[in-house]
Z-matrix of the N, CA and C atoms (Angstrom, degrees):
N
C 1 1.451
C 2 1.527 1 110.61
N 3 1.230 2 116.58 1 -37.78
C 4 1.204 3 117.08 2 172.22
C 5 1.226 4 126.57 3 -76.48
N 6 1.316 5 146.96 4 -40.17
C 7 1.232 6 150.20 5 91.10
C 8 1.970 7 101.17 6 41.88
N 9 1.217 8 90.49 7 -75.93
C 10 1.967 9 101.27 8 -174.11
C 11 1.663 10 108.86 9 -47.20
N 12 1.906 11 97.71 10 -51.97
C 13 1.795 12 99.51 11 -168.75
C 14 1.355 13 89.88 12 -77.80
N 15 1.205 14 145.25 13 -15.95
C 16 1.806 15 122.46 14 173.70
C 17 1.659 16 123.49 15 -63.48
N 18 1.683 17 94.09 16 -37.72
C 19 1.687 18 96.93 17 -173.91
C 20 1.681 19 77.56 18 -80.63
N 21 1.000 20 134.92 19 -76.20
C 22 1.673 21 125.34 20 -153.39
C 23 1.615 22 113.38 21 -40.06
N 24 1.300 23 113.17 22 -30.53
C 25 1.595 24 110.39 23 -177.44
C 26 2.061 25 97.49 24 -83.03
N 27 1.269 26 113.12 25 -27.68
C 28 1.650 27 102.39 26 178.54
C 29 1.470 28 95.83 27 -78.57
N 30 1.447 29 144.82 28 -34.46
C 31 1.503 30 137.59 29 -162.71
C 32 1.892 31 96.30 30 -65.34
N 33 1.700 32 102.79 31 -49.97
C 34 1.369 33 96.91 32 169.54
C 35 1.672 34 140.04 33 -66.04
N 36 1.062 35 106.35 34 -1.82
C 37 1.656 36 141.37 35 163.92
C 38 1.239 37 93.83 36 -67.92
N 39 1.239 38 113.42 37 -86.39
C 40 1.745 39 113.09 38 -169.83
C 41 1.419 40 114.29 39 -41.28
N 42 1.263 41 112.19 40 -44.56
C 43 1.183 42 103.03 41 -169.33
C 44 1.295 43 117.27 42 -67.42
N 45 1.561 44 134.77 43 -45.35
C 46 1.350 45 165.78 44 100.34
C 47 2.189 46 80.26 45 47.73
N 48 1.397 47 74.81 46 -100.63
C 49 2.256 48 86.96 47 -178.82
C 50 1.608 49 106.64 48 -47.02
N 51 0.962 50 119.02 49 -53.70
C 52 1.656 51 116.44 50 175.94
C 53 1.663 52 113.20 51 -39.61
N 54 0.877 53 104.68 52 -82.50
C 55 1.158 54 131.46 53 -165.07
C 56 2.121 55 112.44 54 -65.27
N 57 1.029 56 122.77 55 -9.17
C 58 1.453 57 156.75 56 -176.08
C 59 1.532 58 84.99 57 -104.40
N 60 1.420 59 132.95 58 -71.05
C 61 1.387 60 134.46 59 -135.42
C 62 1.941 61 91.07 60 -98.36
N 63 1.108 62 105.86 61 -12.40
C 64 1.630 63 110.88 62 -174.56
C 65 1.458 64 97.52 63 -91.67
N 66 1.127 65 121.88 64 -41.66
C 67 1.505 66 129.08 65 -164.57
C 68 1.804 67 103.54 66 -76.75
N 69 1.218 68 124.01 67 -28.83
C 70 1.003 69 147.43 68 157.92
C 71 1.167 70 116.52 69 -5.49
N 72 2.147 71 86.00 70 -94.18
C 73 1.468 72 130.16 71 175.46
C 74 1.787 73 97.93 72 -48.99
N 75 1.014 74 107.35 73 -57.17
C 76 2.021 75 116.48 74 -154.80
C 77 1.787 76 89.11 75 -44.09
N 78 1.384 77 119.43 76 -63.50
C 79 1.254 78 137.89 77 169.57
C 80 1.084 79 133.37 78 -24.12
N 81 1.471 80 116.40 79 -47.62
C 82 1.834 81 145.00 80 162.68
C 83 2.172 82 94.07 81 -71.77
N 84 1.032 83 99.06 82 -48.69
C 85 1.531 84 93.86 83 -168.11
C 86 1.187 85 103.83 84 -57.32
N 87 1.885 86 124.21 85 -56.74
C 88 1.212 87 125.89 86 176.32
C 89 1.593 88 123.18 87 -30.67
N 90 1.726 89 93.47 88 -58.31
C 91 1.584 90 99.44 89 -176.53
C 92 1.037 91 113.33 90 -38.50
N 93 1.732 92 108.27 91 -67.91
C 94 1.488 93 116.69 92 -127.88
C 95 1.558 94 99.48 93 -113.05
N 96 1.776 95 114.03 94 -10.79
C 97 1.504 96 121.15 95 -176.28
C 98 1.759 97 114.59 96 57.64
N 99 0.918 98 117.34 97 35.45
C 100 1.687 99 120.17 98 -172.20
C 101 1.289 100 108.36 99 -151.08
N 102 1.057 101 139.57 100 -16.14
C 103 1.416 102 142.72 101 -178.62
C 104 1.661 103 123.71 102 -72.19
N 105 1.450 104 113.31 103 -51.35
C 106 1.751 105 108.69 104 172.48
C 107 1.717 106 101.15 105 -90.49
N 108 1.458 107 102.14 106 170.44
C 109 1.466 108 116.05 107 -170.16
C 110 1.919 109 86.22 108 -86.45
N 111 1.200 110 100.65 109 159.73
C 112 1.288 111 113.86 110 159.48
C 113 1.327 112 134.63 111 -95.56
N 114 1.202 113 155.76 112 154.54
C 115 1.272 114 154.46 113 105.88
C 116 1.445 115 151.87 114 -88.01
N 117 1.337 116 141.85 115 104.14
C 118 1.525 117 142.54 116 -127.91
C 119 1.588 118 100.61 117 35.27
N 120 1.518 119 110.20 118 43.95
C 121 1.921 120 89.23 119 165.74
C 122 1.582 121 110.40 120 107.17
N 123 1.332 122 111.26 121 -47.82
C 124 1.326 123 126.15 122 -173.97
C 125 1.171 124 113.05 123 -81.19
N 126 1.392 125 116.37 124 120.74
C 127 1.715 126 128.45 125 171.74
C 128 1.681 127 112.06 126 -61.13
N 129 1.925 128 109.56 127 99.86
C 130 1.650 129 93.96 128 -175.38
C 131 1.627 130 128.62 129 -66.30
N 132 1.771 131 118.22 130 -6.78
C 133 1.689 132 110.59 131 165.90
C 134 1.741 133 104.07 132 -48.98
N 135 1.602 134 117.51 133 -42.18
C 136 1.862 135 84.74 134 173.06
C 137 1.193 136 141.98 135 -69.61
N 138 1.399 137 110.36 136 -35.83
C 139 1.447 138 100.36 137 154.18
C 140 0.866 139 143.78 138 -73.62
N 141 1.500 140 128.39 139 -3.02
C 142 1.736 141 137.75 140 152.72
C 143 1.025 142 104.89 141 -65.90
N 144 1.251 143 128.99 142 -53.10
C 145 1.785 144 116.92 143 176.35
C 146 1.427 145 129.86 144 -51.56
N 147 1.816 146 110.13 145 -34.61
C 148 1.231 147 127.26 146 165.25
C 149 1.705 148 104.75 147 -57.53
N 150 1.458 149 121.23 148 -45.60
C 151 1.482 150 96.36 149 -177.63
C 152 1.217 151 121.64 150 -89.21
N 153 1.410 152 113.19 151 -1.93
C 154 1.643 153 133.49 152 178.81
C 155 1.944 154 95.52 153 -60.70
N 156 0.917 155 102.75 154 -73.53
C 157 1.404 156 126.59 155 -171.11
C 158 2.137 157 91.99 156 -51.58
N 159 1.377 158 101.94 157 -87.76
C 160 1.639 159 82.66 158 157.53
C 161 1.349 160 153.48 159 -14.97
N 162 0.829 161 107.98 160 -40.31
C 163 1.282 162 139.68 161 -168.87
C 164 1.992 163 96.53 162 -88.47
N 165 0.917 164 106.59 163 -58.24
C 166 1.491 165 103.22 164 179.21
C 167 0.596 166 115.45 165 -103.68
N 168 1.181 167 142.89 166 -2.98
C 169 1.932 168 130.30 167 140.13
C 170 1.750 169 106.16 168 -54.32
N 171 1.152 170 127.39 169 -50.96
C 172 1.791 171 126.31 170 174.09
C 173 1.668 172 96.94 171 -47.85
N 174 1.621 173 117.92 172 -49.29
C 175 1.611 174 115.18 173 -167.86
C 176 1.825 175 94.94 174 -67.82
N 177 1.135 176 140.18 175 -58.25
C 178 1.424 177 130.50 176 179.67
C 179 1.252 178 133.24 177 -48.75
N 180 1.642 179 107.66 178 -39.96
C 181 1.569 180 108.39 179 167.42
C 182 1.697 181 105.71 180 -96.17
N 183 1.306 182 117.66 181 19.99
C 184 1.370 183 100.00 182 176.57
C 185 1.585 184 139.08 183 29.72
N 186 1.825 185 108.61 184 29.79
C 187 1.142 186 120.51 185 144.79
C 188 1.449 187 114.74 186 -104.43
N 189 1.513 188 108.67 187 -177.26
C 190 1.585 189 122.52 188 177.22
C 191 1.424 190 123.60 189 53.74
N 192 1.562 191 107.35 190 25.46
C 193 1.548 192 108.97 191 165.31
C 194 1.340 193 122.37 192 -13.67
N 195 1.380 194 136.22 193 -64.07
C 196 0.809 195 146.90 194 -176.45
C 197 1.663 196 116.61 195 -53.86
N 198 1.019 197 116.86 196 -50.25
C 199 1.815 198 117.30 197 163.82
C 200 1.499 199 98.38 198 -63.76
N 201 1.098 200 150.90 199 -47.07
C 202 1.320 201 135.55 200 168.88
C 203 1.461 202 111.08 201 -32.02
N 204 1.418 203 118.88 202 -71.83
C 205 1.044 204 123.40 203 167.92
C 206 1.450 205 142.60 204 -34.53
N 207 1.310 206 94.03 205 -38.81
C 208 1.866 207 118.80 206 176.23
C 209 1.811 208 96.96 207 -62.96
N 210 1.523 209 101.10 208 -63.22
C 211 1.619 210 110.61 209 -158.04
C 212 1.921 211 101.72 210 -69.74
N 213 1.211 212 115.92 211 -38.71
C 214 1.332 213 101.60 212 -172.34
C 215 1.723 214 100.03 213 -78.36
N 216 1.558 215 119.43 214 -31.57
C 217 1.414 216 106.08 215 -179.34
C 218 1.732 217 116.67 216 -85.27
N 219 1.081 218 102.14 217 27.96
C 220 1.238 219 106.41 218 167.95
C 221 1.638 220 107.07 219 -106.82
N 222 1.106 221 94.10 220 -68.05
C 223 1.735 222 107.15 221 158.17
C 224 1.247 223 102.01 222 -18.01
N 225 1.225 224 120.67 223 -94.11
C 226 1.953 225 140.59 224 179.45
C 227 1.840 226 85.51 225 -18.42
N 228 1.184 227 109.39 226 -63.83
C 229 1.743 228 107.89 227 -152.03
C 230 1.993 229 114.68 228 -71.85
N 231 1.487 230 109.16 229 -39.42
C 232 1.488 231 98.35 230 137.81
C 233 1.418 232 134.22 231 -55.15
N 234 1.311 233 131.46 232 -37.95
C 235 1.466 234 115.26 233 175.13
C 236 1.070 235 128.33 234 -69.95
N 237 1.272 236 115.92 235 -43.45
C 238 1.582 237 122.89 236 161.71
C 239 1.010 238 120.00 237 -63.53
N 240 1.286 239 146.19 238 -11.45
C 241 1.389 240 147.90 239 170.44
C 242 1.463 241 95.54 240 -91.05
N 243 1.287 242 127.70 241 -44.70
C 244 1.765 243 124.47 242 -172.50
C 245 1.866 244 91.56 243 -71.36
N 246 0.869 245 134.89 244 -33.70
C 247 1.636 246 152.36 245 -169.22
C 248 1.256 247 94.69 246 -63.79
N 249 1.787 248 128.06 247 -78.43
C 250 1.328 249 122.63 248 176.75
C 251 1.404 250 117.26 249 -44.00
N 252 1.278 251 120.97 250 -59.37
C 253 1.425 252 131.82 251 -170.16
C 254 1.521 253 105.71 252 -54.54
N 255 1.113 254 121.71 253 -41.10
C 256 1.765 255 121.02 254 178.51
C 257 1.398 256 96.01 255 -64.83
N 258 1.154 257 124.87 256 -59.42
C 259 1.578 258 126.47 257 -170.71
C 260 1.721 259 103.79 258 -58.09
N 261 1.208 260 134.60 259 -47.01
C 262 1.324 261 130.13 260 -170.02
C 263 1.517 262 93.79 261 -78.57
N 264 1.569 263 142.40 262 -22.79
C 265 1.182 264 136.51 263 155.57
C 266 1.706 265 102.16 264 126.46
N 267 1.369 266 103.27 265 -11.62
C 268 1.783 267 103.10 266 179.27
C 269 1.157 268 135.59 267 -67.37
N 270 1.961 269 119.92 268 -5.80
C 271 1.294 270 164.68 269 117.19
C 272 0.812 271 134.13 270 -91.11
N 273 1.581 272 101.93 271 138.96
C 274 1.768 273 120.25 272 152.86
C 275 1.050 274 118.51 273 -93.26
N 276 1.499 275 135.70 274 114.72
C 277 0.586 276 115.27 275 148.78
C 278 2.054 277 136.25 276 -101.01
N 279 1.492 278 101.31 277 160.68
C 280 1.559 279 103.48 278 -159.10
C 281 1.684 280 111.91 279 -38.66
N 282 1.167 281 114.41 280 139.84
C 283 1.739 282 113.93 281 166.68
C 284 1.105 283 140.22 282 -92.45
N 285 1.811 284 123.64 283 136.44
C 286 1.321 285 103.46 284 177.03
C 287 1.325 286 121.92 285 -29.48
N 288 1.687 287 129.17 286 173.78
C 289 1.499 288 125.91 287 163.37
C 290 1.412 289 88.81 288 -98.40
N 291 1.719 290 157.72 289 -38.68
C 292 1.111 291 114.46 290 169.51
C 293 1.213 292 153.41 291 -122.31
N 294 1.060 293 105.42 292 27.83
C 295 2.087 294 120.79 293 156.87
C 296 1.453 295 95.69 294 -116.37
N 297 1.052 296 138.64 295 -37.28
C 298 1.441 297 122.51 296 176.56
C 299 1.659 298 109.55 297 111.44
N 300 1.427 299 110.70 298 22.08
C 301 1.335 300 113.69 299 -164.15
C 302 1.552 301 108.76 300 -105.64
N 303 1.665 302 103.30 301 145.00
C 304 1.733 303 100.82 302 -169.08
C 305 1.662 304 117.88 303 -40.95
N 306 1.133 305 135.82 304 164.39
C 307 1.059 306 126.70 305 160.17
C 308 1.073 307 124.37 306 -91.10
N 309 1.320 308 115.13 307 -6.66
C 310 1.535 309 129.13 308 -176.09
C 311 1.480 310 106.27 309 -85.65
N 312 1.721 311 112.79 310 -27.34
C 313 1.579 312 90.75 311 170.71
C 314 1.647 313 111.58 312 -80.66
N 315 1.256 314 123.03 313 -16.12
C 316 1.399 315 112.95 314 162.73
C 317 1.191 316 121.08 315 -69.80
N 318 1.600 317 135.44 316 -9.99
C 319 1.459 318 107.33 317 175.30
C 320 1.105 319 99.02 318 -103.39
N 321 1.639 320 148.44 319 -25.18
C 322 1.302 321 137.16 320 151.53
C 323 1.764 322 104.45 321 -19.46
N 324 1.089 323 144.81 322 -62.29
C 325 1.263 324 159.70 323 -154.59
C 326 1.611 325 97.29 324 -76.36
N 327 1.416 326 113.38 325 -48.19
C 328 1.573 327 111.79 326 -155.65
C 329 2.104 328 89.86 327 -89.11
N 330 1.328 329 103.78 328 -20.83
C 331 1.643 330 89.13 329 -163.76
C 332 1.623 331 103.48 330 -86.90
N 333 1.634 332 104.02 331 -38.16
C 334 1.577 333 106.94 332 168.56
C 335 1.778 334 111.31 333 -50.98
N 336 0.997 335 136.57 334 -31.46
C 337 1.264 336 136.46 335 174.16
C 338 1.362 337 118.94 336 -76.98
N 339 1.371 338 112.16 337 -39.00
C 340 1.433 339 120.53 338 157.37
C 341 1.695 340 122.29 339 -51.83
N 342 1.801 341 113.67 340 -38.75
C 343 1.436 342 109.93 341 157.05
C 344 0.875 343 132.72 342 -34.14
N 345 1.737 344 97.09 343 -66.24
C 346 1.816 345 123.78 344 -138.33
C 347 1.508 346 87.52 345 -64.36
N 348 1.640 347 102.70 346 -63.91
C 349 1.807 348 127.44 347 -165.35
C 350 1.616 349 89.78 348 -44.54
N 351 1.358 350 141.17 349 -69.70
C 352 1.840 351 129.47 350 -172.25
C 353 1.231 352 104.15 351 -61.05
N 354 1.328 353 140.46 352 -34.37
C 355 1.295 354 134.68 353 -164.72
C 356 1.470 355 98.68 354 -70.69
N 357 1.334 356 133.86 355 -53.36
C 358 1.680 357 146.28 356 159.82
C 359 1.515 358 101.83 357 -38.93
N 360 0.842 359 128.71 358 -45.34
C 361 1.681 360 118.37 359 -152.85
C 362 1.538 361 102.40 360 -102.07
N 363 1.527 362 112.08 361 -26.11
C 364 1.290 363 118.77 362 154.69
C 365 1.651 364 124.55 363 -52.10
N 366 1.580 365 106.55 364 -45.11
C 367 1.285 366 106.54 365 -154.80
C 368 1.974 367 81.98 366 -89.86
N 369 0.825 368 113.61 367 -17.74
C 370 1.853 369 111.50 368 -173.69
C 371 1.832 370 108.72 369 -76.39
N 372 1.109 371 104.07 370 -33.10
C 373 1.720 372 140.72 371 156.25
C 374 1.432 373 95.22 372 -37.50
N 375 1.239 374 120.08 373 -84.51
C 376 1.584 375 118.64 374 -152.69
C 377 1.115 376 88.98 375 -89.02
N 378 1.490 377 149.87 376 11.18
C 379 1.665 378 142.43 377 176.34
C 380 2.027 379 95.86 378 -75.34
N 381 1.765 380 124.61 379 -51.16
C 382 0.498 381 126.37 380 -129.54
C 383 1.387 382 139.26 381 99.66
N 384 1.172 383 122.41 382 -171.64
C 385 1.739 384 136.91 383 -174.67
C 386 1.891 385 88.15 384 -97.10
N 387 1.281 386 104.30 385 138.81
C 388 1.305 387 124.62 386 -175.61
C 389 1.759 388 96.31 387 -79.04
């Protein structure tokens, strides 16, 4: 049982930096309109934030697993795709302000942890009470 509130208090961690570090970007995008990549037009930090926010409202009331899943692996599947593309050079993506490092390889990092950690607490979930 304890075990459960450790990954659930780090899932709320992630979200915590995510969602802080998304609100950020959305903010810089507003200003300055140049900061997130686009697709058909649309800057994707809003709709990552939309499933950010999604996404942890399903983790708080602990229904709709499955939209959890949808919104963060969608998330996951833009970053890593914005991740390759910066690395092959066909994107930039935006940089920390202090090492200067993509942000996209940090949410690759923060959303895979966001999996692994529900995929565990899921499968500890359907185990039952120890």
């Amino acid at each position: 049982m304890k075990h459960r509130h450790v990954i659930s208090l780090v899932i709320y961690f992630f979200f915590t930096v995510g969602i802080l570090a998304l609100t950020r970007t959305v903010i810089l995008e507003i200003k300055t309109g140049n900061i997130c990549p686009r697709v058909l037009g649309i800057p994707m930090c809003f709709p990552i934030l939309t499933c950010f926010i999604i996404a942890l409202i399903t983790h708080i009331t602990n229904r709709a697993t499955y939209l959890y899943f949808v919104c963060i692996g969608f998330s996951f599947t833009v970053a890593l795709t914005a991740s390759i593309l910066h690395i092959a050079g066909y994107f930039t993506c935006p940089l920390t302000i202090l090492k200067g490092v993509p942000k996209c390889f940090y949410a690759v990092g923060l959303l895979s942890g966001l999996l692994i950690l529900k995929t565990i607490q899921y499968k500890e979930i359907e185990k039952g009470p120890v």
